[in-house]
C-alpha positions in Angstrom: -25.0 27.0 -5.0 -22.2 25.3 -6.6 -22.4 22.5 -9.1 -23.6 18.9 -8.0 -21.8 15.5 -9.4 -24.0 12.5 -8.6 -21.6 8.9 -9.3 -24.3 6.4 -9.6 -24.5 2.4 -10.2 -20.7 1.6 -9.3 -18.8 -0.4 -6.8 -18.0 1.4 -4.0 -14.6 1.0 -2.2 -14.9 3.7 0.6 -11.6 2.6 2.4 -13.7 4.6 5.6 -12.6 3.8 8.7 -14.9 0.5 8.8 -14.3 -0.1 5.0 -17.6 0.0 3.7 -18.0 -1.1 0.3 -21.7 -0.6 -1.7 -21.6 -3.0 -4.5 -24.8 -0.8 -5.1 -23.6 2.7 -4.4 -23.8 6.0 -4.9 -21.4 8.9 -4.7 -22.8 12.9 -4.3 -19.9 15.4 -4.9 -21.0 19.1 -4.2 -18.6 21.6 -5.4 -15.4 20.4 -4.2 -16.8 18.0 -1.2 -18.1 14.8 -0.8 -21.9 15.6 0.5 -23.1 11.6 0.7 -22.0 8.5 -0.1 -24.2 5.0 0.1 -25.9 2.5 -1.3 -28.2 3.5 -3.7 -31.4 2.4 -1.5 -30.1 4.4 1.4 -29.1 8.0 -0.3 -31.0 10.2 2.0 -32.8 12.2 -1.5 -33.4 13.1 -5.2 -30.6 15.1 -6.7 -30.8 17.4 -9.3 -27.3 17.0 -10.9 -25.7 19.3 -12.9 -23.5 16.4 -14.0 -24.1 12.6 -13.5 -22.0 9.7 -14.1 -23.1 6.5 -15.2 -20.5 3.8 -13.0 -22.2 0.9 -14.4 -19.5 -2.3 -14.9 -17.3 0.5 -12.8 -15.0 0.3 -9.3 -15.1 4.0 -7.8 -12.5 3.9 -5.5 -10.1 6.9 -3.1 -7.9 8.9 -5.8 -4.2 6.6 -5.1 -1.3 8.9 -3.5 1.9 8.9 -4.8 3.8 10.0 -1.1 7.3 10.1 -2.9 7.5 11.4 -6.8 10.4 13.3 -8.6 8.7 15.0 -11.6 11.3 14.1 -14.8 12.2 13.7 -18.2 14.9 11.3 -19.5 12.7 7.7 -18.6 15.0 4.6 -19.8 18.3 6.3 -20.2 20.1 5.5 -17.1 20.2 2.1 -16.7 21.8 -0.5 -14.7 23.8 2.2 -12.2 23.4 1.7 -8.5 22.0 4.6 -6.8 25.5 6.8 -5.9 26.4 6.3 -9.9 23.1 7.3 -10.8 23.1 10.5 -9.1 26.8 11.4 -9.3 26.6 10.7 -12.9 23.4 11.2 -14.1 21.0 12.9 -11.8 23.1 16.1 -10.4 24.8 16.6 -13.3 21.7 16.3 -15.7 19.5 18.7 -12.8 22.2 21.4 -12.7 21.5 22.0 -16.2 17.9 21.8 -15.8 16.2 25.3 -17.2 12.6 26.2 -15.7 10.5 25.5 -18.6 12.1 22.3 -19.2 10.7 21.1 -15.6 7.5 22.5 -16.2 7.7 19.6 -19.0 8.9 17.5 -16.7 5.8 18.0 -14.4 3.4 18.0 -16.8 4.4 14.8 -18.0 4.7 13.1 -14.4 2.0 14.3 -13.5 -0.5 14.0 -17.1 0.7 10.1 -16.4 0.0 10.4 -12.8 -4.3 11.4 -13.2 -4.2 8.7 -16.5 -3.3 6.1 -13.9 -5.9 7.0 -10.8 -3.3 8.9 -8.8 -4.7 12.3 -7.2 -2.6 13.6 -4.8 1.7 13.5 -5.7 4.1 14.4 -3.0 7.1 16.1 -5.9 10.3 17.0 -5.1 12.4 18.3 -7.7 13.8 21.6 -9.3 12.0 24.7 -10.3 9.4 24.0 -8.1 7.1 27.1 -9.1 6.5 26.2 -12.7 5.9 22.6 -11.6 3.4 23.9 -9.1 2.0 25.6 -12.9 1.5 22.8 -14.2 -0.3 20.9 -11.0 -2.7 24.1 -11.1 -3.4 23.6 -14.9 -4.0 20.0 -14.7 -5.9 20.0 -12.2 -3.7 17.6 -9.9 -3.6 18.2 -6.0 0.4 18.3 -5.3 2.7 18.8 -2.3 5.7 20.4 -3.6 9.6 20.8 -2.4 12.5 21.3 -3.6 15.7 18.8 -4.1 17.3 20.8 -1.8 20.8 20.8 -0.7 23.7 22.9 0.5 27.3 20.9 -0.6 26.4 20.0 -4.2 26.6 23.0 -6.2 23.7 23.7 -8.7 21.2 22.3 -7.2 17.9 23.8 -5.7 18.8 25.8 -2.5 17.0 26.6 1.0 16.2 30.1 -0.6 14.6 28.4 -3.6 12.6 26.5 -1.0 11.1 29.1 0.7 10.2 31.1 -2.2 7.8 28.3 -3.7 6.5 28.2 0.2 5.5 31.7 0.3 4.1 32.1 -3.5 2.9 28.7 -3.5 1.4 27.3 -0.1 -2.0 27.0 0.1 -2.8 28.1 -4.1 -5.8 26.7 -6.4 -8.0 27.0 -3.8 -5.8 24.6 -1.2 -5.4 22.3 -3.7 -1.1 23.3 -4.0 1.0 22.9 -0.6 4.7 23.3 0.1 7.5 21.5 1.8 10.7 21.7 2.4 13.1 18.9 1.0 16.2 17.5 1.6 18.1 15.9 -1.2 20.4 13.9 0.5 22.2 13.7 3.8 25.6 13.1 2.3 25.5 16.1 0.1 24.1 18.3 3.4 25.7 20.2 5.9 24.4 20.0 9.7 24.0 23.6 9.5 21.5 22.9 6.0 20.1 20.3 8.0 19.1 22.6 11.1 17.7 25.2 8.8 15.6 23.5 6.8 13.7 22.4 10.5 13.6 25.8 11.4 11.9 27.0 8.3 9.7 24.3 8.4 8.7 25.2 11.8 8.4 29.0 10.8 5.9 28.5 8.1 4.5 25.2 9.5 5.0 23.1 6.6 6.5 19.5 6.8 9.7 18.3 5.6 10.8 15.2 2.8 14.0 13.7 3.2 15.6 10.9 1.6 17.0 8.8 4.9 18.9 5.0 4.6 18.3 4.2 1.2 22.0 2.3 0.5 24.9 1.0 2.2 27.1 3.2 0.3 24.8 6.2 1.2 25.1 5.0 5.0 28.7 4.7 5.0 29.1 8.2 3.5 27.2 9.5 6.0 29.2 8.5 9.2 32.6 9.3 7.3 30.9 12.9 6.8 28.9 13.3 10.3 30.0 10.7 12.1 26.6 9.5 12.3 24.0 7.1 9.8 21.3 9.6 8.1 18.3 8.7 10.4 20.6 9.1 13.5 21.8 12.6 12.2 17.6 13.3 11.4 16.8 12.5 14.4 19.2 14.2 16.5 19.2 17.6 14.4 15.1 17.4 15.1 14.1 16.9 11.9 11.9 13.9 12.5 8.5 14.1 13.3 5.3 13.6 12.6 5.4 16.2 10.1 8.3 14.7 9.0 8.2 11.9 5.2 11.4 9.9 5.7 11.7 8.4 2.0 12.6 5.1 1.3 14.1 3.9 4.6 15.8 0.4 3.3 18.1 -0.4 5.4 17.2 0.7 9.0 18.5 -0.8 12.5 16.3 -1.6 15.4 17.5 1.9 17.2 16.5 3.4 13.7 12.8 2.3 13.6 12.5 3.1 17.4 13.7 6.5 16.8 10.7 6.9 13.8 8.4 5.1 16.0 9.2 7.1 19.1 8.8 10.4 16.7 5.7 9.9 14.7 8.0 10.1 11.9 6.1 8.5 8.5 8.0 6.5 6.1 7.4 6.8 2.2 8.3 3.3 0.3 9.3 3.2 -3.2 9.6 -0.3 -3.8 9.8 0.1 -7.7 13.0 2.4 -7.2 14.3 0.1 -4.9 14.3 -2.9 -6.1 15.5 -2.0 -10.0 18.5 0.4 -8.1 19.5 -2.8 -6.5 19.6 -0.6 -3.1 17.6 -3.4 -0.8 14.1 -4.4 0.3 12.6 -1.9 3.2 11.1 -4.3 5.7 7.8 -2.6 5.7 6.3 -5.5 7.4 8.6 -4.7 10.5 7.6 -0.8 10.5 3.8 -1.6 10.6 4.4 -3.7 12.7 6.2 -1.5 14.9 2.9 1.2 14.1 4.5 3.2 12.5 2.3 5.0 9.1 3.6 4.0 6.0 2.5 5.1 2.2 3.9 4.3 -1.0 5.4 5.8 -4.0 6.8 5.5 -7.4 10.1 7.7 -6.8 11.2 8.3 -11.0 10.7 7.5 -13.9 14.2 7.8 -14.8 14.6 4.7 -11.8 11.3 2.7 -12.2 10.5 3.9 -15.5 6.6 4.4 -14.9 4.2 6.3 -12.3 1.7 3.4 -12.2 0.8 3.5 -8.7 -1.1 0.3 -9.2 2.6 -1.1 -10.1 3.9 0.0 -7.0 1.2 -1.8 -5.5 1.7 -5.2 -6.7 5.5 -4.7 -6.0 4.9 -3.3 -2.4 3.4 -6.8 -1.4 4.6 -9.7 -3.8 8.5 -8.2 -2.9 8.0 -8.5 0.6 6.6 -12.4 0.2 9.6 -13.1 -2.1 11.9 -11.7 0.3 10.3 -13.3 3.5 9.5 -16.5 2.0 5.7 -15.8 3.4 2.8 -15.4 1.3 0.8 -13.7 3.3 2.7 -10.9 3.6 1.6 -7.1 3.0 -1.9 -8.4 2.1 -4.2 -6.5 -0.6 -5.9 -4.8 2.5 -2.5 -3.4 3.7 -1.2 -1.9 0.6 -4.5 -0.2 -0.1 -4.2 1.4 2.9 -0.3 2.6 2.3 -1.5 4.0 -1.2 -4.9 6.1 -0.1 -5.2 6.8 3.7 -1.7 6.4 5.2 -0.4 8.7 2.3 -3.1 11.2 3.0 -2.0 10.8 7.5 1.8 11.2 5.7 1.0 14.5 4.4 -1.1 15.8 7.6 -4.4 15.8 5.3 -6.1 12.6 6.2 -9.3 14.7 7.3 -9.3 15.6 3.5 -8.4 12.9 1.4 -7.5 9.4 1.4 -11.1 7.8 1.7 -14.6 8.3 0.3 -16.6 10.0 3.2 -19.1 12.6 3.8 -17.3 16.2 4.1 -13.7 15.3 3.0 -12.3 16.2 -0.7 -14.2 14.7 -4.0 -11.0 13.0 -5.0 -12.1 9.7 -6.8 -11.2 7.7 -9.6 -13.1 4.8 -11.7 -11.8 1.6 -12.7 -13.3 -0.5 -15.7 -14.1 -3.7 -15.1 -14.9 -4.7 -18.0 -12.1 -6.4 -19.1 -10.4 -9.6 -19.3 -7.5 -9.7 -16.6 -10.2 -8.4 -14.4 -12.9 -11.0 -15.3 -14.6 -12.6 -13.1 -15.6 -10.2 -10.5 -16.9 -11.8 -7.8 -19.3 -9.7 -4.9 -20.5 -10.7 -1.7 -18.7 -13.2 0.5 -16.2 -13.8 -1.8 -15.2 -10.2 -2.7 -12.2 -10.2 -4.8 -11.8 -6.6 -5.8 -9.7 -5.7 -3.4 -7.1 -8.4 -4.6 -8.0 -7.2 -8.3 -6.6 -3.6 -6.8 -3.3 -4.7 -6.2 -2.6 -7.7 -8.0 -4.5 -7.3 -11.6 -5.3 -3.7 -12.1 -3.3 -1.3 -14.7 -3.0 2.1 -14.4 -4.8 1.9 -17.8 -7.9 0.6 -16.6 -9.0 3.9 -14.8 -11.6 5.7 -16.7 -12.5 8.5 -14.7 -11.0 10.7 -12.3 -11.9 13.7 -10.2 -9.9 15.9 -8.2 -11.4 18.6 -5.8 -14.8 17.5 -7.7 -13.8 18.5 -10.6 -13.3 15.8 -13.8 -9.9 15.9 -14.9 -9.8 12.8 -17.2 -13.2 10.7 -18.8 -13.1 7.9 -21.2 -9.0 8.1 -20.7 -9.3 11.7 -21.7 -7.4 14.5 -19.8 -10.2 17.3 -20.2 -7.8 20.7 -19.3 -4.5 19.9 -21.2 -4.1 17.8 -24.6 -1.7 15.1 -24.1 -0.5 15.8 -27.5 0.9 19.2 -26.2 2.3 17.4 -22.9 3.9 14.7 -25.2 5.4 17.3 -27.5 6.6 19.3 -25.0 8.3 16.7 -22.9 9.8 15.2 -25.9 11.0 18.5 -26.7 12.3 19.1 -23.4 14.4 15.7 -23.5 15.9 16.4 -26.4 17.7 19.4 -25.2 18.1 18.1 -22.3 20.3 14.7 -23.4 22.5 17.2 -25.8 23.4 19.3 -23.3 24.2 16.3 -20.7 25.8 14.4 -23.7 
């Protein structure tokens, strides 16, 4: 019989399918697996736990998913380039250099910052993908990896690359590691690259991330190249679908959302990345509308200089009521949603994660609410935790986290890898990395 986790005395956010919330409840993890989840009057028994946690003054809340995350390295260094300058002259150059063990760094540090602020699933695409999928099984983190792939920019990750982290990686730490394929961008890819990647996608039945309509510039590349804007050419090359993550989608016509609509395409939104690129808002409000699934993501730290999915939050709905002059728009419910359960339907896995239910993953963090920017809390009819979610919450207020029902950070703590080593490392890492580039 494997170990048994009993959460007791917290808050419950399920973010179930009829958004039950125990103010009184009770979480029982048994080895990997949710096995009940309740008020604390209603548990159906007495459990002997090997381990129980005390989530007195505590929120326990879904693990957040960051649906679109670039493991890196050099935070705060390029600043103020719009996105073709930043990865003409910054990103390729800088990731052409890039040396395995310097990206394991790179992954440890994304994703050490991702578990410290309640994030417990990342979506990664970058370089080196198989020491970055080291350092995800290490840590403890549940990742879906691909590669920054792309055929007409020399040095960078290729198809090859690709498919090697699919067939050593797919499926390891127990399920907790899966692969993509990934495009880097549709400028920089032949239609040839294009129809591959689908093809091996659809040979090893994994999905695909591609960076689709994130500038003007990046548009208007892409129709002197193909003749055609990046969603269009996606579309009519067959790579959208529904197992399909069209990142960042900014500016889109009404054909466009049809065409991810009419596919089952989802969309990931990185409004932090965005907005400080100076690319353009995504109207998110209009692809909901249209039903099509949405999550949310931080993008890079070396563009939104931190992996606070509780950030991205707060971003994802106040930027869309600056920019509509409304608001009510993208309401604390909403955004929830894009950051547990639409992330999990992005990634195919929303039988597994997303929510707090009988039978799926034991992926669940714990918020302290003791503090002051989260006083008062308020229960009953007037509920205002979920506002405190989005609108007050820092990544620094998580306490706890578990990922496949195991406890990979308590009292702030990472418990499998010092942070001293990750700091050193990464710092190390940089280093080399700017004298090279410089």
């Amino acid at each position: 019989m494997s170990d048994l986790l009993v959460v007791k005395n917290g808050i419950v956010v399920t973010m179930d399918n009829n958004r039950n919330v125990y103010e009184d409840g009770t979480v029982v993890i048994q080895g990997n697996r949710i096995l009940e989840v309740g008020a604390a009057d209603d548990i159906s028994g007495e459990y002997n736990a090997d381990i129980t946690i005390d989530g007195g003054k505590k929120l326990i809340f879904p693990g957040l998913i960051d649906l679109h995350v670039h493991s890196a390295l050099t935070r705060g260094i390029s600043e103020g380039l719009p996105l073709e300058a930043y990865l003409t002259d910054f990103w390729y150059p800088l990731n052409r250099s890039l040396k395995p063990e310097e990206a394991y760094a790179a992954a440890l540090l994304t994703y050490g910052e991702a578990i410290k602020s309640g994030c417990t699933c990342v979506n990664d695409q970058y370089r080196h993908m198989i020491q970055c999928s080291e350092a995800a099984e290490r840590l403890g983190m549940r990742a879906v990896l691909s590669s920054n792939a792309a055929d007409e920019s020399e040095g960078l990750d290729t198809l090859h690359d690709n498919e090697k982290l699919v067939l050593n990686k797919h499926g390891a730490a127990n399920g907790r590691i899966l692969t993509r394929f990934g495009v880097e961008w549709v400028p920089i890819s032949s239609v040839e690259f294009l129809s591959k990647v689908r093809e091996l996608a659809e040979k090893h039945k994994v999905g695909v991330n591609i960076h689709l309509n994130e500038s003007i510039s990046e548009i208007e590349m892409s129709k002197e190249r193909h003749g055609r804007r990046p969603l269009e050419l996606a579309h009519d090359i067959g790579i959208l679908g529904q197992d399909c993550i069209a990142v960042h989608c900014v500016w889109l016509t009404n054909t466009e959302i049809g065409l991810l609509k009419k596919t089952g395409t989802s969309v990931a939104h990185a409004p932090g990345s965005n907005s400080k690129l100076g690319a353009g808002v995504s109207p998110v409000p209009q692809l909901i509308e249209a039903g099509i699934n949405v999550g949310l993501g931080h993008d890079s730290v070396e563009t939104n200089n931190t992996g606070d999915m509780f950030e991205a939050m707060k971003m994802a709905s106040v930027l869309q009521r600056a920019h509509n002059s409304d608001p009510g728009a993208m309401p604390p419910e909403q955004v929830l949603e894009m950051a547990t359960i639409n992330g999990a339907k992005a990634l195919g896995l929303e039988t597994e994660i997303g929510s707090i239910e009988t039978g799926k993953k034991a992926d669940i963090v714990m918020i302290d609410l003791d503090k002051l920017r989260l006083t008062p809390v308020v229960l009953g009819e007037n509920f205002n935790l979920l506002s405190h979610l989005v609108y007050a919450v820092h990544g620094d207020d998580v306490d706890t986290v578990i990922i496949d029902g195991r406890v990979v950070m308590e009292n702030r703590k990472l418990t499998l890898v010092k942070e001293s080593e990750i700091i050193a490392g990464a710092q190390k890492a940089a280093e080399a990395i700017v004298e090279r580039f410089n």
